[in-house]
C-alpha positions as a Markdown table, in Angstrom:
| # | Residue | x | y | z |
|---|---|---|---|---|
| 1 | Unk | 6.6 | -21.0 | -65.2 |
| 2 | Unk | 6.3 | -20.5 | -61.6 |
| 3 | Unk | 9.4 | -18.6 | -59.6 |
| 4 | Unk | 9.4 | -19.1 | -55.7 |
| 5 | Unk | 11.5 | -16.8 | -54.1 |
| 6 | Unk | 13.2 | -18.0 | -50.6 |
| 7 | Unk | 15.0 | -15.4 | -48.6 |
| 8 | Unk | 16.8 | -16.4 | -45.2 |
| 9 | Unk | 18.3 | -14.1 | -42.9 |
| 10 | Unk | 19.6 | -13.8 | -39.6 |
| 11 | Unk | 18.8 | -10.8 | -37.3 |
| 12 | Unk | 21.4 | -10.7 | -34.4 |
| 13 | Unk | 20.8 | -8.4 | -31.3 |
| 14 | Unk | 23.7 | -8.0 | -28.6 |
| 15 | Unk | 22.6 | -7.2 | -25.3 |
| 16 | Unk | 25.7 | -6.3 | -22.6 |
| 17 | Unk | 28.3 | -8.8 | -21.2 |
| 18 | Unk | 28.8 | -8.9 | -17.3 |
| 19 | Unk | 29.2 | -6.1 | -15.7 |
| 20 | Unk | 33.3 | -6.4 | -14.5 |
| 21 | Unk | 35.0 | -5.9 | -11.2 |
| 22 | Unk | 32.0 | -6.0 | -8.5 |
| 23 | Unk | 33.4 | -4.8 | -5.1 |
| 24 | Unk | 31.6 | -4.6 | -2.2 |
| 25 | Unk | 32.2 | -2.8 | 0.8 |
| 26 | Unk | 30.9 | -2.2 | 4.1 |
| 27 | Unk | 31.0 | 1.5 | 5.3 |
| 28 | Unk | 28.8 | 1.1 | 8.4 |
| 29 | Unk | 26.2 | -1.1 | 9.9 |
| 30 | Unk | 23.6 | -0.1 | 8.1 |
| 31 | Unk | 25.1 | 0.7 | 4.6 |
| 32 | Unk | 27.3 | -0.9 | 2.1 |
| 33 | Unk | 29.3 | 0.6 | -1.1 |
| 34 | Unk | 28.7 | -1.3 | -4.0 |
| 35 | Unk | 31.0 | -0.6 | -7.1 |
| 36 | Unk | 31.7 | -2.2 | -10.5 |
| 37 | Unk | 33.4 | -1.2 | -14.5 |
| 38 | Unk | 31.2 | -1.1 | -17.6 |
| 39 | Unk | 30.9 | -4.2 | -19.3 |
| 40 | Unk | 33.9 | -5.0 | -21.9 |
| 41 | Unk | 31.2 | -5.4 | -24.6 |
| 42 | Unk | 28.9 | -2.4 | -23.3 |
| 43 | Unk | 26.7 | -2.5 | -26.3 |
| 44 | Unk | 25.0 | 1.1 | -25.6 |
| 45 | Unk | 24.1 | 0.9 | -22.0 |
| 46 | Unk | 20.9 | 2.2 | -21.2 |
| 47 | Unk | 20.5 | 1.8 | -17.3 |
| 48 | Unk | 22.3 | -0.8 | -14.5 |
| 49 | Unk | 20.4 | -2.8 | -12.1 |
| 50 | Unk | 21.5 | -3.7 | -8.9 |
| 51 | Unk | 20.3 | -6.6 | -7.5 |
| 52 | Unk | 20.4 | -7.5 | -3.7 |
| 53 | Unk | 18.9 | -9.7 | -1.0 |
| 54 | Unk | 19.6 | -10.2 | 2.9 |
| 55 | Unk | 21.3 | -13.8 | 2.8 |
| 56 | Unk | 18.6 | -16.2 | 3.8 |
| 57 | Unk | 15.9 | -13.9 | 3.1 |
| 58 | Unk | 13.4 | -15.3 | 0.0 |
| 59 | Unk | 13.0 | -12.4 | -1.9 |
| 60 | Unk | 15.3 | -10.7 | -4.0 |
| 61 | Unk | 15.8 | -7.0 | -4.7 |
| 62 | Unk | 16.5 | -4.4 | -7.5 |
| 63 | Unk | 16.9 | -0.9 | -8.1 |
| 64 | Unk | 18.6 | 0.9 | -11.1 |
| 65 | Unk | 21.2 | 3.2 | -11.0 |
| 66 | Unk | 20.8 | 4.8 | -14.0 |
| 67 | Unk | 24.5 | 5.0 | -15.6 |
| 68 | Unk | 26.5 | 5.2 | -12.1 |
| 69 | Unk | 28.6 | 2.6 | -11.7 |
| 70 | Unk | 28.4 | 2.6 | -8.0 |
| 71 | Unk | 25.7 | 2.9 | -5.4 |
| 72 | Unk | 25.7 | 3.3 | -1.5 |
| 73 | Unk | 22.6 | 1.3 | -0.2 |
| 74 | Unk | 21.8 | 2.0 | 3.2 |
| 75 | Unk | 18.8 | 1.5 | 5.6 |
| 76 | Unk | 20.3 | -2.3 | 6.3 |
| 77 | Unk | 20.5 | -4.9 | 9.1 |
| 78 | Unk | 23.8 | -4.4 | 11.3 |
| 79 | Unk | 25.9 | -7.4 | 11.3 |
| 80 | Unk | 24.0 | -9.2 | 8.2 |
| 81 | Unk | 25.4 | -10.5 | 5.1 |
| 82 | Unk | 24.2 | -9.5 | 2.1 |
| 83 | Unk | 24.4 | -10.9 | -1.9 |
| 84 | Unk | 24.9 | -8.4 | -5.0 |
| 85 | Unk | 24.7 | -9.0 | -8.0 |
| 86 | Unk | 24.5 | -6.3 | -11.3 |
| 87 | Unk | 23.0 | -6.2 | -14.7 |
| 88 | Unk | 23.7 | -4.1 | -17.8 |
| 89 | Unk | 20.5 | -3.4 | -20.0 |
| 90 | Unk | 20.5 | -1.6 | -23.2 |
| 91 | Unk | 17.7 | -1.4 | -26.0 |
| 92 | Unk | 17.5 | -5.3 | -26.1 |
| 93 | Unk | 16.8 | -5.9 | -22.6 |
| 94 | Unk | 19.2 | -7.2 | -20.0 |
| 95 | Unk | 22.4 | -8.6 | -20.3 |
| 96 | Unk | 24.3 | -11.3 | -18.4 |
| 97 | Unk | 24.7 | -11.1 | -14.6 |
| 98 | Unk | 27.7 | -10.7 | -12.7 |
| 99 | Unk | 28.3 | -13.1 | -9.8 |
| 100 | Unk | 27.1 | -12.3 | -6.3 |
| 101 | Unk | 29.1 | -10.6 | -4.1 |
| 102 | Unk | 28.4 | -11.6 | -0.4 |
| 103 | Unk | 29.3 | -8.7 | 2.1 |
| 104 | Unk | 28.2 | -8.2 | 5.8 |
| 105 | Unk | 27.3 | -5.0 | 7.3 |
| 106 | Unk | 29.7 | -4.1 | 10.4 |
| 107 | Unk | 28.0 | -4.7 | 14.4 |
| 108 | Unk | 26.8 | -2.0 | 15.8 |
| 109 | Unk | 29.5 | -1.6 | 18.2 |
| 110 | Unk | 31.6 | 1.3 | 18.4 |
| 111 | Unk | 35.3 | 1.8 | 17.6 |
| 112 | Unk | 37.7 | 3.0 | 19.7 |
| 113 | Unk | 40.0 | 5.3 | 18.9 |
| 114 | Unk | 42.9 | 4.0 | 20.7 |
| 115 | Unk | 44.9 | 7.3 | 19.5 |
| 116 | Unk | 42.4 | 9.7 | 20.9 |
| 117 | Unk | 42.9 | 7.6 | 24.8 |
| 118 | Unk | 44.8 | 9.6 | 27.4 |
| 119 | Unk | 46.0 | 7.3 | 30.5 |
């Protein structure tokens, strides 16, 4: 008598969720603040990625920020818009995006100080 054994199983890996509350803000023309909270199912975060691309442009870029959940990226175009985006990874690889942000850099002009003005 012959005896075939069949085993079935399921292996299930979680990677993170979205990465919540993505806030962009510009601090000058050539840098922006970029902020966001831990995923609600964090899943042992390993590293963030931000994503980011000057709107029009073709190519897209990343960098990680380790564990910080915010960055300041600077060296960019005065008055440009710019989309963000952020990734969770942990062991499993990446997780799911949030949804771009689109924030513009301020003009180069200055501000006046209307306070500071003696007439």
């Amino acid at each position: 008598m012959n005896t075939v054994l069949i085993v079935d199983y399921v292996l299930t890996v979680s990677v993170p969720g979205p990465p919540q509350d993505l806030h962009v803000v510009p601090l000058s023309p050539h840098s922006i603040k970029i902020e966001w909270s831990p995923p609600n199912m964090a899943a042992d975060i390993t590293t963030y990625k931000l994503y980011y691309y000057k709107v029009g442009a073709p190519e897209e870029h990343d960098l990680n920020t380790d564990l910080a959940t915010s960055y300041i990226l600077d060296g960019l175009t005065g008055y440009t818009e710019y989309s963000f985006r952020v990734l969770a990874y942990n062991q499993n690889g990446a997780g799911v995006s949030t949804d771009e942000v689109i924030a513009r850099t301020y003009s180069g002009s200055k501000c006046i100080d209307w306070h500071s003005l003696q007439l």
